[in-house]
MARFI-202721 format. One record per residue: x, z, y of N, C-alpha, C, O in turn. Coordinates in steps of 0.02 Angstrom, whole numbers, padded with zeros to 5 digits, always signed. Example, Ala and Ser with C-alpha at 12.3 -4.5 7.8 and 13.67 -1.06 7.14 Angstrom:
REM residues 2
+00660+00390-00284+00615+00390-00225+00660+00390-00165+00712+00423-00166 +00642+00354-00112+00684+00357-00053+00645+00394+00002+00670+00402+00057 
***
This chain:
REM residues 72
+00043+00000-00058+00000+00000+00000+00045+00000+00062+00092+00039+00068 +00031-00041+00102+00072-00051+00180+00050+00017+00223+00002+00053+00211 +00094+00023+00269+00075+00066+00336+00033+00065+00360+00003+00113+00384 +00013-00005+00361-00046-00011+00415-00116+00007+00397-00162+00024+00434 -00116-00006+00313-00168+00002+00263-00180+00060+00246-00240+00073+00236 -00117+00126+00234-00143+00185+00226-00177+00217+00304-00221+00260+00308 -00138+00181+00363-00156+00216+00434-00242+00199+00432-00285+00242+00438 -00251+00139+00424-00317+00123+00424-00379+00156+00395-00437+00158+00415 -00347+00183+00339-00390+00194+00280-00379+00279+00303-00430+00313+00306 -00323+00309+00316-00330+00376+00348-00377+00384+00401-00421+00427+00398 -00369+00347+00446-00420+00346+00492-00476+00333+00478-00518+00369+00506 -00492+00297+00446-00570+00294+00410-00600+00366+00408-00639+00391+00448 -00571+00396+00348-00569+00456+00304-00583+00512+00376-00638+00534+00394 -00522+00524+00406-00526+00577+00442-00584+00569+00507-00600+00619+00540 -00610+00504+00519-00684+00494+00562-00725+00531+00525-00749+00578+00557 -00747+00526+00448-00804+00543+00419-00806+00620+00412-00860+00645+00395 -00765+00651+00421-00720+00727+00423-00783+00769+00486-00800+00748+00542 -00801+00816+00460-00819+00867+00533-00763+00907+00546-00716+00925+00511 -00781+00918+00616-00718+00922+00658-00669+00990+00631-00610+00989+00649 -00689+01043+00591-00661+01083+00566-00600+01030+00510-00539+01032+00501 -00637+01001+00492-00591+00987+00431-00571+00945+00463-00518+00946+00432 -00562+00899+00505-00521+00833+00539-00465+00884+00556-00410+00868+00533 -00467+00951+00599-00425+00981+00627-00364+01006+00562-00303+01005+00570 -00392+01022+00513-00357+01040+00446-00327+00992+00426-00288+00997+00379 -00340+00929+00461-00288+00847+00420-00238+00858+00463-00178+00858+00450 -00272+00870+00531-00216+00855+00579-00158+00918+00572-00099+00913+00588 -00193+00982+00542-00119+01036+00544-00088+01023+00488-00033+01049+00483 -00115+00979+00427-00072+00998+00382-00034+00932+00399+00017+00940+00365 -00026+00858+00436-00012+00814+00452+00051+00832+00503+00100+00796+00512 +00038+00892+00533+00084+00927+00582+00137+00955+00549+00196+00956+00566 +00109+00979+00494+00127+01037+00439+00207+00976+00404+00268+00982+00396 +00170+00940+00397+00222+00888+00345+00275+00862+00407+00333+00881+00411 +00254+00834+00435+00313+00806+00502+00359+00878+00535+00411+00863+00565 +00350+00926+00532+00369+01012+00530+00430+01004+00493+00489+01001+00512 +00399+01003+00430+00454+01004+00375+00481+00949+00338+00498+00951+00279 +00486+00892+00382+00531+00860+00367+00589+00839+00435+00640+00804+00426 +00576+00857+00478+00631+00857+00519+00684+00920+00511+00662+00971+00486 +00745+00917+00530+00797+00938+00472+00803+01002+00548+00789+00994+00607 +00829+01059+00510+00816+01132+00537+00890+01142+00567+00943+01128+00540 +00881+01168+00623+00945+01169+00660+00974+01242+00666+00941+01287+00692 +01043+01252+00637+01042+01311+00610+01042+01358+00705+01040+01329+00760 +01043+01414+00694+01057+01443+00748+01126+01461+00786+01182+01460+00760 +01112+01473+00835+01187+01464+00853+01237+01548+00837+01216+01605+00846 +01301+01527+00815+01310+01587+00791+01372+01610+00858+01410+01580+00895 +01349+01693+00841+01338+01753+00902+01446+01758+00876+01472+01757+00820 +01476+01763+00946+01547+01800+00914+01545+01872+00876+01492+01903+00870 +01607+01894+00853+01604+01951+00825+01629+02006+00886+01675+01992+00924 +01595+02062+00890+01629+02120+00924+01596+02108+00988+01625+02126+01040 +01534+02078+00989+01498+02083+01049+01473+02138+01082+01463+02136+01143 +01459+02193+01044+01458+02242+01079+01506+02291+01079+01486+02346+01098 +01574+02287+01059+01644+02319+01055+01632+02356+01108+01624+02330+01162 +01630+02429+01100+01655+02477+01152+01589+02486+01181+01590+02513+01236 +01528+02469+01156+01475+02477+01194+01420+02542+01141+01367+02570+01153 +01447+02543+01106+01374+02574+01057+01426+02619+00996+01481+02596+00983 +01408+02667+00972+01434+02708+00938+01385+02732+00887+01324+02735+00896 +01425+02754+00822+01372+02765+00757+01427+02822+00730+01488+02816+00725 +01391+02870+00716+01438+02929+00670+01378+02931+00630+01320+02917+00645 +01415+02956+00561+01392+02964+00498+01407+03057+00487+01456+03082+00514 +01376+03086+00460+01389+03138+00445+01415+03149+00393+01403+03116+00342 +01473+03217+00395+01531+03205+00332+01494+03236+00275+01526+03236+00222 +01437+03262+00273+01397+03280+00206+01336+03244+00193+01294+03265+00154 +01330+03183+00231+01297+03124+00201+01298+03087+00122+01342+03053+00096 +01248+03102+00101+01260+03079+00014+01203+03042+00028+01160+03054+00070 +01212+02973-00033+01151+02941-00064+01152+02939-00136+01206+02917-00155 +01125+02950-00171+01120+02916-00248+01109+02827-00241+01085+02805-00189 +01121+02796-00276+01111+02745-00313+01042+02720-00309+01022+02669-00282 +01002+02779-00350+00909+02748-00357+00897+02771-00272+00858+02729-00249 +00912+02811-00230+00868+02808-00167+00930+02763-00134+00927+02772-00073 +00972+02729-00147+01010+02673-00102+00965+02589-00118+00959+02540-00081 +00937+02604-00195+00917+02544-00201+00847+02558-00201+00813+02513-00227 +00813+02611-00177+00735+02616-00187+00697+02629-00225+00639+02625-00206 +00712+02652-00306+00698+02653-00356+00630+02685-00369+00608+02689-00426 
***
């Protein structure tokens, strides 16, 4: 089937559609063109950005077990 033949024949289809469900062609139509354009990773942050800004102490009688480290 050509381009022009499925566009045609989509359009057909999605006229006969009430408008709830025309809107459901069009998100999942959104949905597909979404996920196929290729994902751009994010931009990555340097290390030691907040060096000298923020502080964390641990307490020296801090214990975990194993089952409450993994949630058990």
């Amino acid at each position: 089937m050509t381009r022009t033949a499925i566009e045609t024949q989509a359009l057909d289809e999605l006229s006969r559609l009430p408008p709830e469900q025309a809107q459901e062609a069009l998100d999942f139509i959104l949905f597909l063109r979404a996920r196929a354009q290729p994902r751009v990773a994010p931009p990555v942050r340097p290390l030691g950005l907040m060096r000298g800004q923020a502080t964390c102490h641990i307490a020296e009688d801090f214990a975990v077990t194993d089952e409450d480290l993994l949630c058990l």
